[in-house]
GUNUGU-963508 format. One line per 4 residues: number of its first residue (from 1); for each residue x negated, y, z negated of N, C-alpha, C, O. Coordinates in steps of 0.2 Angstrom, whole numbers, always signed. Each point is the difference from the previous one (the first is absolute). Layout:
<tormars>
NUM	X Y Z X Y Z X Y Z X Y Z  ...
</tormars>
This chain:
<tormars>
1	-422 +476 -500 -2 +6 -3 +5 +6 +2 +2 +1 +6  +1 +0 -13 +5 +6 +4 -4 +9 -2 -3 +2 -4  +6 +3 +10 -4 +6 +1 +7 +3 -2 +5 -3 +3  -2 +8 -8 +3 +2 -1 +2 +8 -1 -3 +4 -5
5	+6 -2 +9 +1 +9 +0 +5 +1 -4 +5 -4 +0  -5 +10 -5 +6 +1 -4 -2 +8 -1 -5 +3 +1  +13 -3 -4 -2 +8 -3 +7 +1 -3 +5 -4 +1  -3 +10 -6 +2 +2 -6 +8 -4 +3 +5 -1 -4
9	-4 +1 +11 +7 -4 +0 +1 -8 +1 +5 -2 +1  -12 -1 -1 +0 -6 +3 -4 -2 +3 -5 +2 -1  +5 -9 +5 -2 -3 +5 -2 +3 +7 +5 +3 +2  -9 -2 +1 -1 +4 +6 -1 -6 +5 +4 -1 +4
13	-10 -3 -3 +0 -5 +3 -4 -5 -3 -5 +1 -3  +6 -7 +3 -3 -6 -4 -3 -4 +9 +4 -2 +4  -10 +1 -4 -3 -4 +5 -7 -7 -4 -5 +0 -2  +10 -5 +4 -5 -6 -1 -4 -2 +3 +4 -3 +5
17	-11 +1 -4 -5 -3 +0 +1 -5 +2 -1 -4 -5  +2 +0 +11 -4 -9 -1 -3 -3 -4 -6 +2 -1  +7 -5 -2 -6 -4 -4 -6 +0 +4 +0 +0 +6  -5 -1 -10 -6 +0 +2 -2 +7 +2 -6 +2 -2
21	+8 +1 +5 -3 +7 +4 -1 +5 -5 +2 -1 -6  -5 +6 +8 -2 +6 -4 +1 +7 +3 +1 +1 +6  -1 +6 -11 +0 +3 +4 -5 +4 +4 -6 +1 -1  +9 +0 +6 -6 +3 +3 +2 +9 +3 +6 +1 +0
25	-10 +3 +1 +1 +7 +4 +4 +0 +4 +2 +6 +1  +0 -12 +3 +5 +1 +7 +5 +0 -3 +5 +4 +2  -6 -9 -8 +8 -3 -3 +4 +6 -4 +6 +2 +1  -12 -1 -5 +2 +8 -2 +1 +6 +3 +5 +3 -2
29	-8 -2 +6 +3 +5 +4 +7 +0 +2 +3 +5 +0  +0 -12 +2 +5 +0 +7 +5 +0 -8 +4 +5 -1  -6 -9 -6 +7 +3 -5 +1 +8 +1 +5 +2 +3  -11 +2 -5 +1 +5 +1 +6 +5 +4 +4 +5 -2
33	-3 -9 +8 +5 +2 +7 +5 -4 -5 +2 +5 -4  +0 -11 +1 +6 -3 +0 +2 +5 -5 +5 +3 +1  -9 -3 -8 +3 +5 -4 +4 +7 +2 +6 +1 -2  -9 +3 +6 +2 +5 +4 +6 +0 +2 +5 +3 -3
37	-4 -8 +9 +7 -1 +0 +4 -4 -3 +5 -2 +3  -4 -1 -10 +1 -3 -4 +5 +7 -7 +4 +0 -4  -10 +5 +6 +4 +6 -3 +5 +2 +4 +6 +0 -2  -9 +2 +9 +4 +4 +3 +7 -3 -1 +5 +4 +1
41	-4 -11 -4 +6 -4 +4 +5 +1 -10 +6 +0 -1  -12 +0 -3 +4 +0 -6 -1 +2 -5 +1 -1 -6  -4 +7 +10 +0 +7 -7 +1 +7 +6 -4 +4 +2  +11 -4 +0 -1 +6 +5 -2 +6 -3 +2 +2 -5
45	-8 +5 +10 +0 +2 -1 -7 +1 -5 -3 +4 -1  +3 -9 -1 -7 +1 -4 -7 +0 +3 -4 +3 -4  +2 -5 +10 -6 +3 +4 +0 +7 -1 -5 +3 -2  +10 +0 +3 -1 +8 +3 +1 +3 -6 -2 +6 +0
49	+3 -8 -7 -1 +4 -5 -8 -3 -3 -2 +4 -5  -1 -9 +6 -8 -2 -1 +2 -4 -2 +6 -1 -2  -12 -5 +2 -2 -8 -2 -6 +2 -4 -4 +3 +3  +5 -4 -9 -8 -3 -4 +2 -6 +0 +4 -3 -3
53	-10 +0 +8 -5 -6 -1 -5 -1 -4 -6 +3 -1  +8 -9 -5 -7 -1 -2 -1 -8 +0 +4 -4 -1  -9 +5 +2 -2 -9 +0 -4 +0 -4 -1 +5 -4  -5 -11 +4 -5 +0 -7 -5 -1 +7 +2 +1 +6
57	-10 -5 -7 -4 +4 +5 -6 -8 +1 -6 -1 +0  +10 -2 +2 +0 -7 +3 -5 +1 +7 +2 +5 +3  -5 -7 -1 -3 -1 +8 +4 +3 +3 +2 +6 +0  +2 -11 +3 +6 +2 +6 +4 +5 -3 +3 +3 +4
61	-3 -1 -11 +4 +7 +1 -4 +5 +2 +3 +6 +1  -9 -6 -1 -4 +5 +0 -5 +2 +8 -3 +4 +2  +5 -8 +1 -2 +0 +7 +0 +5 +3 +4 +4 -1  -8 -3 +4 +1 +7 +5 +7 -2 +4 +2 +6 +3
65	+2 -12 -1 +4 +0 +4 +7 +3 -5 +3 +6 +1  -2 -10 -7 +3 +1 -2 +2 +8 -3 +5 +2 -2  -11 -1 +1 +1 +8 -4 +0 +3 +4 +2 +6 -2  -3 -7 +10 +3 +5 +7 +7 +0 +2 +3 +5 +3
69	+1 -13 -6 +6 -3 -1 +4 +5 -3 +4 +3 +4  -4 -1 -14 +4 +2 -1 +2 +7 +2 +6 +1 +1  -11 +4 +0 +2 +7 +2 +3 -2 +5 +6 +0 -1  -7 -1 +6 +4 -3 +9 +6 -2 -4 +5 +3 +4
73	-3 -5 -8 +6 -5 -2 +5 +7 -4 +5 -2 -3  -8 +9 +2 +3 +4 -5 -1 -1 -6 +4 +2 -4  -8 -6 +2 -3 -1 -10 -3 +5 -2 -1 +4 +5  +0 -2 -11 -5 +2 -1 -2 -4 -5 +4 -3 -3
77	-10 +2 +1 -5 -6 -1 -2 +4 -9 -2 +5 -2  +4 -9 -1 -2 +1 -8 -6 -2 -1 +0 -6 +1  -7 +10 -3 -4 -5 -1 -1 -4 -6 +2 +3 -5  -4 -9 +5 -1 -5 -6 -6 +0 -1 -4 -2 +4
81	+3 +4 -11 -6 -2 -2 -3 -7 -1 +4 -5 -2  -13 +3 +5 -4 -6 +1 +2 -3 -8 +2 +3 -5  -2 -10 +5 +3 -3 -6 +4 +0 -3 +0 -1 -6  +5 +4 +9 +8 +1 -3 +5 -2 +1 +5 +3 +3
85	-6 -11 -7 +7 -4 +3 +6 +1 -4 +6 -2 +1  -8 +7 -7 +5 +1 -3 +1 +6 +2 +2 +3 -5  -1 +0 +11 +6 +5 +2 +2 -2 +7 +1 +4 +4  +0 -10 -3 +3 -4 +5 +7 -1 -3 -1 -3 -5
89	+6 +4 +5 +8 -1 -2 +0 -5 -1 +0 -3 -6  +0 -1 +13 +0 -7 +1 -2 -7 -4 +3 -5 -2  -11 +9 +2 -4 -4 -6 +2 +2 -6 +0 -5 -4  +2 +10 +0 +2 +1 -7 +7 -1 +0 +1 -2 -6
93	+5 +2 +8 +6 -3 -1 +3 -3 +4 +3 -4 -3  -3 +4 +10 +5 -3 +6 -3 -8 -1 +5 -4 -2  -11 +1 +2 -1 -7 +1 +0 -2 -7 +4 -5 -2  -7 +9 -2 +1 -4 -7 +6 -1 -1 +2 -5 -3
97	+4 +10 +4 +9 -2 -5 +1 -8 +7 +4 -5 -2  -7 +6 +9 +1 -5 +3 -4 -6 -2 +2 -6 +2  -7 +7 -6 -2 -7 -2 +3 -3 -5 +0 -6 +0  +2 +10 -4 +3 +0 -6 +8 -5 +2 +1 -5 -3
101	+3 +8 +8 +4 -2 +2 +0 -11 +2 +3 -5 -1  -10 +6 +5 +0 -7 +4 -5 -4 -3 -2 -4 +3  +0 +5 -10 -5 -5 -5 +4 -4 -1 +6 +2 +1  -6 -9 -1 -1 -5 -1 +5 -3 +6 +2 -6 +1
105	+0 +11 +2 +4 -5 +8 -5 -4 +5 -6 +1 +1  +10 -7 +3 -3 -3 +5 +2 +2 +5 +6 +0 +2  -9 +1 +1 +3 +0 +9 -3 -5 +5 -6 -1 +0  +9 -3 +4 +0 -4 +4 -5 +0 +6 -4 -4 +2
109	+7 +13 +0 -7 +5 +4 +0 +5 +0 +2 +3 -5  -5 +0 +11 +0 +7 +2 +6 +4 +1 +0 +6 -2  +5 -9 +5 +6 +2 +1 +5 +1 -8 +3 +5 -2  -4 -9 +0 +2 +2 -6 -3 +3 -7 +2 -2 -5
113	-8 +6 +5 -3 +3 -3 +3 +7 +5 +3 +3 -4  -3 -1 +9 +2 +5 +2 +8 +1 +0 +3 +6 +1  +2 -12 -2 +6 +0 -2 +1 +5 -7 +3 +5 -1  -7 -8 -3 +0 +0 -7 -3 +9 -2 +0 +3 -6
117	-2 -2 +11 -5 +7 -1 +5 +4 +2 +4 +4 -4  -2 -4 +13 +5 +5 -1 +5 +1 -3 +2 +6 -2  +2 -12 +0 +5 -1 -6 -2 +3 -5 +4 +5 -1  -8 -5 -3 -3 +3 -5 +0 +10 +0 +2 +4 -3
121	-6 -5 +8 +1 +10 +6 +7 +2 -1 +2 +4 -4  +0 -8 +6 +9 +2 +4 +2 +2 -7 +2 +6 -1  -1 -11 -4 +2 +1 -5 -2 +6 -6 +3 +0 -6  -7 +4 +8 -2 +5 -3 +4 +9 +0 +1 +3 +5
125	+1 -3 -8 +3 +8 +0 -5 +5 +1 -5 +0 -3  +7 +5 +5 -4 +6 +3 -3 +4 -8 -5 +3 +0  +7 -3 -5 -2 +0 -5 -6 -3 +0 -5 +4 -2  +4 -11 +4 -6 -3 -2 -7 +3 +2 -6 +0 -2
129	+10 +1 +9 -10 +2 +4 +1 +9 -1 -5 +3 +2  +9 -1 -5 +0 +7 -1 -6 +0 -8 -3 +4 -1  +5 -10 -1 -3 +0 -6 -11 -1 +2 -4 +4 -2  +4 -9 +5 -7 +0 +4 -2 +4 +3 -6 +0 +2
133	+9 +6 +0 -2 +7 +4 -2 +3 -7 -6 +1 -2  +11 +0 -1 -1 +4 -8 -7 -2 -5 -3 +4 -3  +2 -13 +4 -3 -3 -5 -8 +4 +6 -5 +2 -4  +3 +0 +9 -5 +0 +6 -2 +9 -3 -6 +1 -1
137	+12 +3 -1 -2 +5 +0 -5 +2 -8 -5 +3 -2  +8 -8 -2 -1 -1 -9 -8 -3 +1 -4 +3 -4  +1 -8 +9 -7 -1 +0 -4 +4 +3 -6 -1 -2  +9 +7 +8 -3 +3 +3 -2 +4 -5 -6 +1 -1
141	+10 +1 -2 -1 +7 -6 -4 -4 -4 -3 +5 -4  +1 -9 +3 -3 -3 -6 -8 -1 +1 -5 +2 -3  +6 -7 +10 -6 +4 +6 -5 +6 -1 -6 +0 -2  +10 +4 +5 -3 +6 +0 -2 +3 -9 -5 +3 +0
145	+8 -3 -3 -2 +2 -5 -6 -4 -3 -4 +4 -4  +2 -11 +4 -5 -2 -3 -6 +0 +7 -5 -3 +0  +6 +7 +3 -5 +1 +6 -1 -7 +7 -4 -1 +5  +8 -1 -6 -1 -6 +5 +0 -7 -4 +1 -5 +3
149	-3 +6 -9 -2 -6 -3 +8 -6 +1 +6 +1 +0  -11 -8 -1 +3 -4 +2 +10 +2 -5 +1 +4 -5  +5 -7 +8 +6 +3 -3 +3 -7 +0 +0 -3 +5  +3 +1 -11 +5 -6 +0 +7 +3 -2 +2 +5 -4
153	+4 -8 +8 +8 +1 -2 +1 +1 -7 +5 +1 -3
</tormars>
């Protein structure tokens, strides 16, 4: 399972999951830290002008540890509305053009599924996830106009 941070330039940090395991509040949390310094190292300067944080609203993101996590970390926390996988980025555009990319491929294992993923990442121009930020703003607005009701891309 890969946990993916991105934002309107890119890649921020990609952390995979052992097979088998799940996530848990520790495990989220401690990204929380990798992200943080994952910026400091490759968006200089962007701490100190603000972080909007948004996740979608999973257990472990929602934890009391974790939500004491992001402000500590300099986030500030977007909230996401209860059943709304469709203003997740990730889930409306980043995994779908990535599934779309690796339908009908085999992989041997794990290590080559996450070859295959970051190659796929790597290969993306800043255009693209600038696009994904755009398409985020386009559901929120659509969102809030229809009062919360469910919203598809």
């Amino acid at each position: 399972m890969a946990t993916v941070f991105w934002d309107a330039e890119g890649i921020v940090l990609i952390d995979y999951l052992e097979h088998g395991s799940t996530i848990t509040e520790i495990y989220y949390t401690d990204l929380i830290e990798k992200v943080r310094a994952a910026l400091k190292e490759k968006r200089r300067g962007k701490l100190r002008r603000g972080v909007l944080f948004h996740q979608d609203n999973s257990p472990p993101h929602t934890s009391s540890q974790a939500l004491a996590a992001i402000p500590s970390a300099g986030f500030e926390l977007l909230i996401h509305p209860p059943y709304s996988p469709d203003l997740a980025p990730s889930d409306f555009y980043l995994f779908p053009e990535l599934k779309e990319f690796a339908k009908g491929r085999k992989s041997a294992d794990d290590n080559e599924v996450v070859c295959v993923t970051n190659s796929w990442l790597d290969g993306q121009d800043q255009q693209f996830f600038y696009n994904g930020i755009r398409a985020l703003e386009k559901c929120w607005t659509k969102c809030i106009s229809t009062e919360g009701d469910y919203v598809e891309k």
